[in-house]
N, C-alpha and C positions, 0 to 999 in steps of 0.2 A: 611698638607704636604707643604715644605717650594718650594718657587719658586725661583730658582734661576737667574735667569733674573732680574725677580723684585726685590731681592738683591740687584745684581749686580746697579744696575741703580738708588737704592735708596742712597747705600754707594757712588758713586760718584757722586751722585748727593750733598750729604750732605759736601764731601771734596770740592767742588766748590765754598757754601754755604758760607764755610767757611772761604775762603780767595781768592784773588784777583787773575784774573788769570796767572799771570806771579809773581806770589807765592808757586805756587802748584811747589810739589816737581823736578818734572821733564822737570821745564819752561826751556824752552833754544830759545833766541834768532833768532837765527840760526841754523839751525841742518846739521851743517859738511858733518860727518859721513857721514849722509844718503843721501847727494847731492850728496857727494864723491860717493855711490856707485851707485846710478841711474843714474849717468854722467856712470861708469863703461857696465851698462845694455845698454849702448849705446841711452837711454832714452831721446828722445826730441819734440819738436814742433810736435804737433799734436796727440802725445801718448796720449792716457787712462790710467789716472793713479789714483786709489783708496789710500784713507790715515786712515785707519782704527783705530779709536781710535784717532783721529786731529782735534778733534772741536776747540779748540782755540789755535792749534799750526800753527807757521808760515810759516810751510814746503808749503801750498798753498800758498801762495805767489810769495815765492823762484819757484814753478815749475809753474804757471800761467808767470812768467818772463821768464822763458824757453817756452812758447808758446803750454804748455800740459793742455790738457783738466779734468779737476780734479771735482771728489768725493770726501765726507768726509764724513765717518760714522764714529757715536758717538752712543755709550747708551745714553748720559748726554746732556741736554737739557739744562743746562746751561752752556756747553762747547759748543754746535754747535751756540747759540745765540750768545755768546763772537765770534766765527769765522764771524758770519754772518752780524755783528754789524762791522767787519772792512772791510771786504770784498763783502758784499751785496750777493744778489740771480742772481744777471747776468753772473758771471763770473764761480761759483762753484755749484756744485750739494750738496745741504746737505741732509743726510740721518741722522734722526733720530732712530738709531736699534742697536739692538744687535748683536754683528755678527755670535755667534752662531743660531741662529733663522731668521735669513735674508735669501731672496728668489733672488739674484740677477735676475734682470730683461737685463741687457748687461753684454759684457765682457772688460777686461782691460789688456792692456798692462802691467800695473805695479798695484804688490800691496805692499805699504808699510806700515810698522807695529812699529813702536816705544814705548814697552812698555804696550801693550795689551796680547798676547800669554802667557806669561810667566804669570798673574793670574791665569790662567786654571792649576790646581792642577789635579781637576779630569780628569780621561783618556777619558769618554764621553763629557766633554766638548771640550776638547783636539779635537776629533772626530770631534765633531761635525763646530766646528772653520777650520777644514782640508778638510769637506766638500762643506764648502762655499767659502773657497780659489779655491778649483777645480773646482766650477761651475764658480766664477767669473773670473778666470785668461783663457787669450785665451793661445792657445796651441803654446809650445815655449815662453810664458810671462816670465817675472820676478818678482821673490817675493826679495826684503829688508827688513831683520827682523831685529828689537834690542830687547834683553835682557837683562836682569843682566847676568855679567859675571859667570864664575863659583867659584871666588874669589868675587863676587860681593854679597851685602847686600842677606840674606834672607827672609824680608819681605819689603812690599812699603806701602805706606799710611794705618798702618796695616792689611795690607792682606799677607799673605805666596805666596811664589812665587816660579815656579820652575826657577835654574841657568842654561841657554845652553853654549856650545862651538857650534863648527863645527859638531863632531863627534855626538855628542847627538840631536841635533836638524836634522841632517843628520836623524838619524834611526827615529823621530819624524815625518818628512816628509817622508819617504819613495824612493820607485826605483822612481816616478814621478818629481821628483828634481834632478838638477843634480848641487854639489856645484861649487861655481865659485872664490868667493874673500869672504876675512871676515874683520875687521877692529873694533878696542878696542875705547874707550871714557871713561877718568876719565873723570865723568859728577860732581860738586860741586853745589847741592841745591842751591835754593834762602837763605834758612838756615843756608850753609856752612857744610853741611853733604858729603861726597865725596861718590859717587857709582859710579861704574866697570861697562859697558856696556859693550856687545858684540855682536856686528852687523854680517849680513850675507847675501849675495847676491848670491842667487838659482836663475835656469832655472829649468822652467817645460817641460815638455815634449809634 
């Protein structure tokens, strides 16, 4: 019986393997968007904020420079070592997990997500990712999601993906969200592949 975690963790672990991190398809610098919309969430110094899927993206940076107290779960353990190797163990929490499978031990202010949701094809994984947002996010938190667009690529580092808007990711979360702002990204590879992102900024209830 296959394990889907173990999968999960072995495929990106092997796309890390295999090139540099600020190669991998989805490196960006900076990530706009998603500052743009946790400035939005009203999001600052001294927030809790989760980066689900951030082992070696820069978004902790950008929000340790806002004065937020930041997590970073990763499956991929050569994504959280690349964050940890520039950023150390004093400033950031890193969590080595799956996040379908994770037991949050605190809650957060903010969960941001760039690019992790949108793998979960299956509806129990789906599930099970929508359970762990609700135990971790405090009540009245904000969730910032990015996806492929719905004009955006259909698959990412060969894996099938599903594409959200507003509307679909709406019914995806359910009455315990309530939408608030959205905002698009032509994102251009380290490659020069162009994909359609589309971001989302929920309140929970």
């Amino acid at each position: 019986m296959s394990d889907p975690v173990a999968e999960r963790r072995q495929h990106w672990q092997g796309v890390y393997a295999g090139k540099a991190v600020d190669q991998v398809g989805w490196h960006q610098t900076v990530l706009t968007v998603s500052l743009e919309l946790i400035a939005q969430a009203g999001v600052g110094s001294g927030a809790a904020v989760i980066d689900v899927g951030g082992g070696a993206s820069t978004l902790a940076d950008s929000l340790l420079a806002k004065g937020c107290a930041v997590t970073v779960l990763d499956t991929t353990a050569a994504a959280i070592e690349a964050g940890r190797a520039r950023l150390g163990d004093d400033q950031v929490s890193w969590l080595l997990a799956d996040v379908t499978t994770w037991q949050p031990d605190t809650r957060f202010d903010l969960w941001h997500d760039r690019g992790v949701f949108h793998f979960f094809t299956e509806a129990a994984d789906r599930a099970a990712y929508l359970a762990t947002l609700g135990a971790a996010l405090k009540p009245g938190g904000h969730l910032v999601v990015g996806t492929f667009a719905l004009d955006g690529p259909e698959r990412c580092s060969g894996l099938p993906v599903v594409r959200y808007d507003a509307a679909v990711m709406g019914r995806e979360l359910g009455p315990g969200f309530t939408f608030q702002a959205e905002a698009f990204d032509d994102h251009t590879t380290p490659g020069g592949v162009a994909q359609r992102f589309w971001f989302g900024l929920f309140q929970g209830t």
